[in-house]
Structure formats: C-alpha cells, structure tokens
KOLVO-303661 format. One line per 10 residues: their letters; for each residue y, x, z of C-alpha. Coordinates in steps of 0.5 Angstrom, whole numbers. Each point is the difference from the previous one (the first is absolute). Last residue first. Layout:
REM residues N
A = Y,X,Z  ...
REM end
This chain:
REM residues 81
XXXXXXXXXX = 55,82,62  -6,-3,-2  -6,0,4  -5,5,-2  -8,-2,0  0,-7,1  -7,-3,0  -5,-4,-4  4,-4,-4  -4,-6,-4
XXXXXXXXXX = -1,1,-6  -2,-6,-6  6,-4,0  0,-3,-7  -1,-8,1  -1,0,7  -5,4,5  -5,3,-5  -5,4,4  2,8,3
XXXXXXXXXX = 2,5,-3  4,5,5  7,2,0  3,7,3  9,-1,2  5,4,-1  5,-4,3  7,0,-5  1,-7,0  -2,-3,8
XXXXXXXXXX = -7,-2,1  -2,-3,7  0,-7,-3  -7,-2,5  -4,-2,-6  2,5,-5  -3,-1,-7  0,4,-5  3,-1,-6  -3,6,-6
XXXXXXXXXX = 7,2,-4  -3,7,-4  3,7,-2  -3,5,-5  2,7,1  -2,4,-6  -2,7,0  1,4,-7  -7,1,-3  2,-2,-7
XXXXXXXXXX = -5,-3,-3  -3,-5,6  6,1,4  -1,3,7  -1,-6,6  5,-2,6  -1,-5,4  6,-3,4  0,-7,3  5,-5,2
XXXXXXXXXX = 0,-4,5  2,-8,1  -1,-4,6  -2,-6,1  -1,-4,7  7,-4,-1  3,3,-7  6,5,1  -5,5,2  2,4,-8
XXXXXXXXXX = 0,8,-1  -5,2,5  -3,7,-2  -7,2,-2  -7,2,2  -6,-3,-3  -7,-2,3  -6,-3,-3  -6,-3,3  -6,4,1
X = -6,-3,-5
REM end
C-alpha cells in the first residue's frame, strides 16, 4: 500500500525537529451539498529544522517517530515570504 501524502502550511516549528502543518480538505455536506472546508494539525517531523511558519510544505507517512508524530516532511513546496 502507498504511503500517504498531504500538503499544508506551517503553523508552528517552535519545537526542535517538529513542525506543525495545517491541512485543507474540502468535501460537500451530506445533505445540504455545500462545500465545506475541514482543517487538521498533523506534526511532522522536520530533522534538519529547514521549515519556517508560513511554508508550504507536502508531508508524507511514515512509522510512528514519537508519541504522536506520524508524518515526516517530505519537501518544501513555497517558502514563506
């Protein structure tokens, strides 16, 4: 099975080797079709401390690194201005 990829943006690397991103996913209502957009935390981690708030970033899965650290940053799409 293929691991998972997300894209997102940064929202915290105050943390040594860990960032924060925020992922969109957008999905109509059940009843009443609107699009809704849901967003998630998901931490990734980010050995070499590249990532700064604001980045875009694409996130992969990977085996549990800590207690709830699960994704690992893959690459920086857009660094953040």
């Amino acid at each position: 099975m293929p691991k998972k990829e997300k894209q997102g943006i940064v929202v915290s690397s105050k943390m040594d080797k860990t960032a924060v991103v925020k992922v969109s996913e957008f999905a109509p209502h059940p009843k009443y079709k609107k699009i809704i957009e849901t967003t998630k935390n998901y931490k990734a981690h980010d050995a070499k401390n590249e990532c700064q708030e604001g980045d875009v970033v694409r996130i992969i899965e990977s085996k549990p690194i800590s207690g709830d650290k699960r994704w690992v940053i893959e690459s920086i799409v857009e660094k953040a201005k």
